[in-house]
C-alpha positions as CSV (number, residue, x, y, z in Angstrom):
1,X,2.2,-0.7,-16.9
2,X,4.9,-2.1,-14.2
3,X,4.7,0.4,-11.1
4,X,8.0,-1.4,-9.1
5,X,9.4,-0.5,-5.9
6,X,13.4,0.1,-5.2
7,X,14.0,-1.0,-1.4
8,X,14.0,-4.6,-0.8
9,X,12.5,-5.5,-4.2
10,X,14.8,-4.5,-6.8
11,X,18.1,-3.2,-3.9
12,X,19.5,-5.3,-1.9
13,X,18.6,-3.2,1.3
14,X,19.3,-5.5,4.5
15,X,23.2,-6.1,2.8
16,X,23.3,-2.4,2.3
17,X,22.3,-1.6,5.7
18,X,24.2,-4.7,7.3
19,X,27.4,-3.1,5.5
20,X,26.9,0.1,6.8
21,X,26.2,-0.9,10.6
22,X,29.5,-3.0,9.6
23,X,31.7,-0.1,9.1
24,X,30.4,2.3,11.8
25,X,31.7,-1.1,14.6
26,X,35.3,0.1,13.9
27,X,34.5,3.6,16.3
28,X,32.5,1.5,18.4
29,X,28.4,1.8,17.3
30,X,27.2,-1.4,18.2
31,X,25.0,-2.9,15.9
32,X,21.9,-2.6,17.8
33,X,22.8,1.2,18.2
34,X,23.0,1.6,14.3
35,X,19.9,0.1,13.4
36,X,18.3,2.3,16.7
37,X,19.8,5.7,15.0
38,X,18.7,4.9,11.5
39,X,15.4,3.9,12.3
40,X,15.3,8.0,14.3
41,X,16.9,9.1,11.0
42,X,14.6,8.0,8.5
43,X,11.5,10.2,9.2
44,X,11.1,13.3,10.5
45,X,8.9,15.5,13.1
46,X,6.3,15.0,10.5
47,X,6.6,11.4,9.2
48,X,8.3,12.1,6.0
49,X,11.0,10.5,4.7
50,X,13.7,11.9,5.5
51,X,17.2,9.6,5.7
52,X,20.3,10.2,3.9
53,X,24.5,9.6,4.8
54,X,24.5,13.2,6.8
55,X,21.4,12.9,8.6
56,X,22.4,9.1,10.2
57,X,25.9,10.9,11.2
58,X,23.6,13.6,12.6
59,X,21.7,11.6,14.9
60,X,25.0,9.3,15.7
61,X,26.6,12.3,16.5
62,X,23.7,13.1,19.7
63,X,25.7,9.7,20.9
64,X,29.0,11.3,20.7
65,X,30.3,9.9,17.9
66,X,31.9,12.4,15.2
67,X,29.5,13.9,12.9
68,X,32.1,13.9,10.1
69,X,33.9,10.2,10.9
70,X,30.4,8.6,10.7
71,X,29.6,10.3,7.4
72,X,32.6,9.4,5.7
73,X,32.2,5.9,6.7
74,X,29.0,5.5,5.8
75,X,29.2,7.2,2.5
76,X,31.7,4.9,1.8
77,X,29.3,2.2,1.6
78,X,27.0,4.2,-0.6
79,X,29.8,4.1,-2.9
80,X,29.5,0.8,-4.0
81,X,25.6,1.0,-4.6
82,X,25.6,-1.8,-7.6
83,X,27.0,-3.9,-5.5
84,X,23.8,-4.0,-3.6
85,X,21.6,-5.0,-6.3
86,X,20.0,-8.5,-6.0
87,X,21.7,-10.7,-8.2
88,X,19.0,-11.4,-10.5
89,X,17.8,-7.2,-11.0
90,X,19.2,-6.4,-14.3
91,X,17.9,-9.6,-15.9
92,X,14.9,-9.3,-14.5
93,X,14.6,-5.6,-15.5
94,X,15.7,-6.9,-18.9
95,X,12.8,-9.1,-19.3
96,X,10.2,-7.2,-17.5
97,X,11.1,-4.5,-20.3
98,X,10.0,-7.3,-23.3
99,X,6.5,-7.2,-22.4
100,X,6.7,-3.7,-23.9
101,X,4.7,-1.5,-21.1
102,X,5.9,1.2,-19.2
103,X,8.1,1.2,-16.1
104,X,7.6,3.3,-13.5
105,X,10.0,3.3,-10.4
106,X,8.0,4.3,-7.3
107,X,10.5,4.5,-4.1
108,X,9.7,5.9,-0.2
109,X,12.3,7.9,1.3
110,X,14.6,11.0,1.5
111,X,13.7,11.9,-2.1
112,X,17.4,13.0,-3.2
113,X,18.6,10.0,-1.0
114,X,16.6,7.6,-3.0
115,X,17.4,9.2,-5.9
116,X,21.2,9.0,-5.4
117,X,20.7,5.2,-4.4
118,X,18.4,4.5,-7.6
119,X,21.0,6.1,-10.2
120,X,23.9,4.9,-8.3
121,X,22.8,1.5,-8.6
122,X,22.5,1.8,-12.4
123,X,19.4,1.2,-13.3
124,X,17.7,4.0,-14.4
125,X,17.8,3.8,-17.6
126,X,15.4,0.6,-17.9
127,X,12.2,3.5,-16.5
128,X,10.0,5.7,-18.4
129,X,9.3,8.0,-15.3
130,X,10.9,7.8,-11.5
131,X,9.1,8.8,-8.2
132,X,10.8,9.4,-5.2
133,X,8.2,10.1,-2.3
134,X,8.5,10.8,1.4
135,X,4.4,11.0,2.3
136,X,2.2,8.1,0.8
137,X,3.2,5.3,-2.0
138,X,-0.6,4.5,-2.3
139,X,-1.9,8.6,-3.0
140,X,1.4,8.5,-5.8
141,X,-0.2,4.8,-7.4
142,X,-3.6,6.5,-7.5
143,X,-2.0,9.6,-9.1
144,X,0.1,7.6,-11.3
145,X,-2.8,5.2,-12.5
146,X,-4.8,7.9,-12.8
147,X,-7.7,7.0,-15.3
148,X,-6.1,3.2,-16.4
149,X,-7.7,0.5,-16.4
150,X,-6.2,-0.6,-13.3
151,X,-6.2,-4.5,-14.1
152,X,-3.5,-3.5,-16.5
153,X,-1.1,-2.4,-14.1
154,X,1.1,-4.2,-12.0
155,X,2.4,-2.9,-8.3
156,X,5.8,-5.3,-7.3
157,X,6.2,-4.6,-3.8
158,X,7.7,-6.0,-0.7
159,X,6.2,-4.4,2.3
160,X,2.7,-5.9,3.1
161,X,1.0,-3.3,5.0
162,X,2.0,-0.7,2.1
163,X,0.7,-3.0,-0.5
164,X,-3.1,-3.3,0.9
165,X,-2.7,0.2,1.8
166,X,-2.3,0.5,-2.1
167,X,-4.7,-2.0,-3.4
168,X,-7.6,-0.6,-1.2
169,X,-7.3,2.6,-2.7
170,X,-6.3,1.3,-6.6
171,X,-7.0,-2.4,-7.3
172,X,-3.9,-2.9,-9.4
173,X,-2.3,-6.3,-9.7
174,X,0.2,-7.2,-7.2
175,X,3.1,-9.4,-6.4
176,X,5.6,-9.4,-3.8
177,X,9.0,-9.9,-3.6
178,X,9.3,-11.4,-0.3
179,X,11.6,-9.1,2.2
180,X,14.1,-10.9,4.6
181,X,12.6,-8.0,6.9
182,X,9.5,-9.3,7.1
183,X,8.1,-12.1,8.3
184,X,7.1,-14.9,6.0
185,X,3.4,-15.3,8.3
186,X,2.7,-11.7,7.4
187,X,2.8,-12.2,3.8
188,X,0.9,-15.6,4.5
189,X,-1.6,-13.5,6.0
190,X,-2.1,-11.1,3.6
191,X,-3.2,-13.5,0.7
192,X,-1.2,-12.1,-2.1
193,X,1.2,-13.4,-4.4
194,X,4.5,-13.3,-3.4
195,X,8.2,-14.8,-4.0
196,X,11.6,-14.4,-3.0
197,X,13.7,-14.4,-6.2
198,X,12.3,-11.9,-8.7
199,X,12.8,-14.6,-11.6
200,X,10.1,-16.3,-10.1
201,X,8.2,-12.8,-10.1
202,X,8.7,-12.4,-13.8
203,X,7.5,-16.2,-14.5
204,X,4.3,-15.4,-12.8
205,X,3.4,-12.1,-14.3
206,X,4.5,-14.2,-17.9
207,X,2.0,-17.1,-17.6
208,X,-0.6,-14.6,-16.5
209,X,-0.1,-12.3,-19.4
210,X,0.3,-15.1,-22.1
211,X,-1.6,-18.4,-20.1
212,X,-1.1,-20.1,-23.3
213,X,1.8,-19.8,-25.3
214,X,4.8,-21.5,-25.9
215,X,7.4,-19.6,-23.3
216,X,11.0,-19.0,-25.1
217,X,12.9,-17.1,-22.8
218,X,14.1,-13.9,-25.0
219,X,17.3,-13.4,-25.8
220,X,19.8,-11.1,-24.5
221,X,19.4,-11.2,-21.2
């Protein structure tokens, strides 16, 4: 089983956000003010995920910006959600699907945000089952694992303090696609496998799974 997460592993999240705080500059949000707003948007009074279009132009509008300006110009980013995909996602997600396990799709957020973002980018079709969770990614592993043999699944991840959170509960294989978010020491730190292009990530999971056969890359792709 492939657990895999959406946000800066499979999406293309800083672009998406870089875009956003892009078109909100034209009413005059400085950049340092978007990123501020969103971060107050994304949970709420109880630490749940909770960011969508509307809720951002909520909390911009507290700044005196208009509500209904802001939302239109963000959602006119979320428009173009394929765009936003890493450039290497559907082929990965291609190959990933020829090892012939299931694929789960386990994303943190506003849970119809994520959803939106998740079918909007096209790519739900290549899952068996989709979470979208606002609490705790590591409870929803545990849940989704259940009574696997967790050295058969594998969790593809890009925050680090998430992932350990994860493995101390389940100790599922991991790999992480290396966030521009993040620094590069804390993943050095953390002792797990990680890349930055998920080709990479598919060639590791490949030579662990079959250490000694002849690779042909399928075809297809």
């Amino acid at each position: 089983m492939f657990i895999l997460d959406f946000d800066d592993t499979l999406f293309d999240t800083a672009k998406f956000d870089a875009q956003r705080a892009k078109a909100v500059q034209d009413i005059g949000v400085t950049e340092e003010l978007f990123y501020k707003t969103k971060e107050i948007a994304e949970t709420n009074e109880q630490g749940l995920g909770n960011y969508s279009d509307i809720r951002h132009a909520e909390v911009l509008s507290d700044f005196g910006y208009s509500k209904d300006i802001v939302f239109y110009l963000l959602r006119d980013v979320t428009k173009k959600l394929p765009s936003f995909l890493l450039s290497n996602t559907l082929d990965f997600l291609r190959l990933i699907r020829h090892f012939g396990k299931s694929m789960i799709l386990l994303t943190w957020g506003n849970p119809q945000f994520q959803e939106l973002k998740v079918r909007g980018s096209g790519i739900a079709h290549f899952f068996d089952a989709m979470y979208f969770v606002n609490d705790s990614k590591s409870y929803m592993v545990k849940k989704i694992v259940d009574d696997r043999d967790p050295q058969t699944v594998w969790f593809i991840n890009d925050k680090v303090k998430e992932t350990l959170e994860v493995i101390r509960k389940v100790p599922v294989n991991i790999i992480l696609r290396k966030s521009p978010r993040i620094s590069e020491e804390e993943y050095i730190v953390s002792d797990l496998p990680y890349f930055e292009n998920l080709m990479d990530i598919y060639t590791y999971i490949d030579q662990y799974l079959h250490p000694y056969e002849f690779k042909v890359m399928p075809m297809g792709i």
